[in-house]
C-alpha positions as CSV (number, residue, x, y, z in Angstrom):
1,X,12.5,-1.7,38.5
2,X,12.0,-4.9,37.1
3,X,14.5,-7.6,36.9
4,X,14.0,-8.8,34.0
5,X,15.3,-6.0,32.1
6,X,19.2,-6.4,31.5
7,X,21.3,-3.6,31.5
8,X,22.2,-2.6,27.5
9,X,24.7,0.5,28.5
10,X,28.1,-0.9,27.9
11,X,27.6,-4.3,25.9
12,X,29.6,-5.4,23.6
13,X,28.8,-5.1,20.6
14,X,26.4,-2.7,21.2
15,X,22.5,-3.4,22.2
16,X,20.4,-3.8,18.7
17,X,17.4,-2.3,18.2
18,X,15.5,-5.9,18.9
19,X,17.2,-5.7,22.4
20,X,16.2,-2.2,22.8
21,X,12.6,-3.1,22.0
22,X,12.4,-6.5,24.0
23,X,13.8,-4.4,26.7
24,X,11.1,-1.7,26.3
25,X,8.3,-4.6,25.3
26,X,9.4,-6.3,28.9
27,X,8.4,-2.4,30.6
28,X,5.5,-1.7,29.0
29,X,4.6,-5.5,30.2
30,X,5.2,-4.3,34.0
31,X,3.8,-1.0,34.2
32,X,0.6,-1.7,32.3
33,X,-0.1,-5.4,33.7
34,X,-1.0,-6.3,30.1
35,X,0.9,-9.7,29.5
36,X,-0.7,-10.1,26.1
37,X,-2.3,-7.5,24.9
38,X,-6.0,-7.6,23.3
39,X,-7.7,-6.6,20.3
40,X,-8.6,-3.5,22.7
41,X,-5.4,-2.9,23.9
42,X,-2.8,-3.5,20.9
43,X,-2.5,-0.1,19.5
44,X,-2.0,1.9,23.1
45,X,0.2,-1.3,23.9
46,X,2.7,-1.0,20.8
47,X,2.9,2.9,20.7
48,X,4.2,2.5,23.8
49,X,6.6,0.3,23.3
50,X,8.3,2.2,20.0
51,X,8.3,5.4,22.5
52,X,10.1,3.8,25.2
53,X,12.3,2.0,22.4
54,X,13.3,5.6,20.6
55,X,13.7,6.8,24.2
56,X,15.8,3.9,25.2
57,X,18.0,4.4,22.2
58,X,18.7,8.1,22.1
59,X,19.6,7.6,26.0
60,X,22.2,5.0,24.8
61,X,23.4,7.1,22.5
62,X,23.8,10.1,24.7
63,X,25.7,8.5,27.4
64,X,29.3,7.8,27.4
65,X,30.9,5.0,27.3
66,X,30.5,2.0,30.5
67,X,34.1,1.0,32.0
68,X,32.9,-2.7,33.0
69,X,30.6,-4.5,31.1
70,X,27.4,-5.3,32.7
71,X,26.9,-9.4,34.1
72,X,24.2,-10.3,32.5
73,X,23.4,-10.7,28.6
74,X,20.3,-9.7,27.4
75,X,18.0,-12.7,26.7
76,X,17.9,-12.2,22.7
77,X,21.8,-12.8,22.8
78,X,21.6,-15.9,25.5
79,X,18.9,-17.5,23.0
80,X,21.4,-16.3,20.0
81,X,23.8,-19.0,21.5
């Protein structure tokens, strides 16, 4: 797994869809190799992203609730400060 990608079950408030997508965005990044995607790879690129998103969400949603609070905070909310 890449570490990179923060840990959204359990945060307080809960992750936003921005963090759910930066989080997918930052997979679809490692498992493709694409850093930037082209002219060529753009659509492929973001359909995957909004799957992995919607997938990422309705796990989130479907698990119950964390007792600790993960470590780390997601970049979007470090950047937020």
């Amino acid at each position: 797994m890449c570490r990179n990608i923060t840990i959204l079950r359990g945060l307080e408030p809960q992750a936003t869809p921005e963090e759910i997508s930066a989080a997918a965005r930052q997979y679809v990044r490692k498992v493709s190799g694409i850093r930037e995607p082209t002219a060529a790879t753009t659509e492929s690129f973001e359909v995957a992203v909004d799957v992995i998103a919607a997938a990422t969400a309705k796990l989130l949603g479907s698990l119950p609730p964390r007792k600790v609070v993960p470590k780390s905070e997601p970049p979007l909310r470090r950047l937020a400060r």
